[in-house]
C-alpha positions in Angstrom: 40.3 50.9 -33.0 37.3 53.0 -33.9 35.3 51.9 -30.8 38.4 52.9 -28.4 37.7 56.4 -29.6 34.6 57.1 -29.3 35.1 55.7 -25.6 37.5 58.1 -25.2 35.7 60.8 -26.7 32.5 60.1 -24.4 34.8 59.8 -21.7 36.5 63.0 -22.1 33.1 65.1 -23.0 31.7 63.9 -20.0 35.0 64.9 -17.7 35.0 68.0 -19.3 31.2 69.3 -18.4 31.5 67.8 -14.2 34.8 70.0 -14.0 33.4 72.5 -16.1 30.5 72.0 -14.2 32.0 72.4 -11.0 34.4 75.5 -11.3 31.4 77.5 -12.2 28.9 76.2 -10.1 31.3 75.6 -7.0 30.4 79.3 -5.8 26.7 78.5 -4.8 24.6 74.9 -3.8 21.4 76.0 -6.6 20.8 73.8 -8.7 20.5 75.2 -12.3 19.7 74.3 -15.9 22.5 76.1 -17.3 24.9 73.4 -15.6 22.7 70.6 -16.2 22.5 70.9 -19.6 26.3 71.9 -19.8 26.6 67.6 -18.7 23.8 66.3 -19.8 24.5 67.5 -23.8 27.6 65.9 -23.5 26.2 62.2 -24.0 24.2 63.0 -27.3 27.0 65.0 -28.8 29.0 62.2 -28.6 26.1 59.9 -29.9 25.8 62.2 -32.4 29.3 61.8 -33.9 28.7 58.3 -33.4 25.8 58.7 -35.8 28.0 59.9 -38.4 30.5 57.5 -38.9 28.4 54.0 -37.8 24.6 55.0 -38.9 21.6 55.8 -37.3 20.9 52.7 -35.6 22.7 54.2 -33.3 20.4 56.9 -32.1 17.9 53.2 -31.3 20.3 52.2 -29.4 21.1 55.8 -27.4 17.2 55.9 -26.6 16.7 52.2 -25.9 19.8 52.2 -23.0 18.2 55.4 -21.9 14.8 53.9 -21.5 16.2 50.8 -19.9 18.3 52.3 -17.5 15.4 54.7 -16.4 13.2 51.8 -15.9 15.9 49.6 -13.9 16.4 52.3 -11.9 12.3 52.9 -11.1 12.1 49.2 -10.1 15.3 49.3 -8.5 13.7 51.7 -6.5 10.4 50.2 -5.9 12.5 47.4 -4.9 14.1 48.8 -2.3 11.0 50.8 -0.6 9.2 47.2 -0.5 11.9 45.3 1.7 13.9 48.4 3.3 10.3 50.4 4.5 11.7 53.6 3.2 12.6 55.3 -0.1 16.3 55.5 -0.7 16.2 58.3 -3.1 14.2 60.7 -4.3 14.2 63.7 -7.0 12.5 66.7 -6.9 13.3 67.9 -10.5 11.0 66.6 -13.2 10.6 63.3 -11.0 8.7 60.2 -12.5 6.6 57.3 -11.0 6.5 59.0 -7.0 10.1 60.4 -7.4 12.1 56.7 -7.8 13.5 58.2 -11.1 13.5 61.7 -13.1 13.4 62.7 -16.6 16.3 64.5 -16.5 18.4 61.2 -15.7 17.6 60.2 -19.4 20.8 61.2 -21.2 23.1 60.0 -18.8 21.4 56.5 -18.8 21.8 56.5 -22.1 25.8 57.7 -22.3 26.4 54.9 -20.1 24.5 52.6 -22.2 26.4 53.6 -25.1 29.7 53.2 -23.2 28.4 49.9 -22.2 27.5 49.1 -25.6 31.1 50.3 -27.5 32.9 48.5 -24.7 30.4 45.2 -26.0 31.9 45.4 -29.4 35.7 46.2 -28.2 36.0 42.9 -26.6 33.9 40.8 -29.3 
């Protein structure tokens, strides 16, 4: 029952910041921190409670999916530009390894890792 909370909870903080998100950036097509971190805190708030009530194996966890997740998305990418011919993506903000991922997609590969990983333990 626990688990289906904190789901819920990540869920909802992460709903919250993209509208949030979007009503006050709507007006222009900039990209700024302010927003970014408005969705991007989200995750590790939410890992943050987590940490509170299950321990602080947790947090492992929260940077290991986040690692993971960046890496799987770098070789997806490398991947891609080796039988397509052409980069599918690429970010201009803090980008890693020739743009194929960015620092700044850290926290949401880890929220979804943690999603994925409460989700894990529902269903056990």
């Amino acid at each position: 029952m626990a688990n289906i909370l904190f789901i819920v909870y990540y869920l909802i903080t992460w709903v919250f910041g993209l509208v949030f998100t979007y009503f006050y950036g709507r007006k222009t097509r900039e990209w700024r921190w302010s927003e970014y971190f408005l969705v991007a805190i989200s995750p590790l708030l939410a890992t943050l409670v987590l940490v509170y009530f299950k321990g602080a194996m947790i947090l492992l966890y929260f940077f290991l999916c986040g690692i993971i997740g960046s890496l799987g998305e770098l070789f997806l990418g490398v991947f891609c530009k080796k039988i397509l011919g052409q980069q599918l993506w690429f970010y201009t903000k803090l980008p890693l390894l020739g743009g194929h991922t960015s620092l700044l997609n850290f926290p949401f590969w880890a929220g979804g890792g943690m999603l994925f990983f409460l989700l894990a333990q529902l269903f056990n």
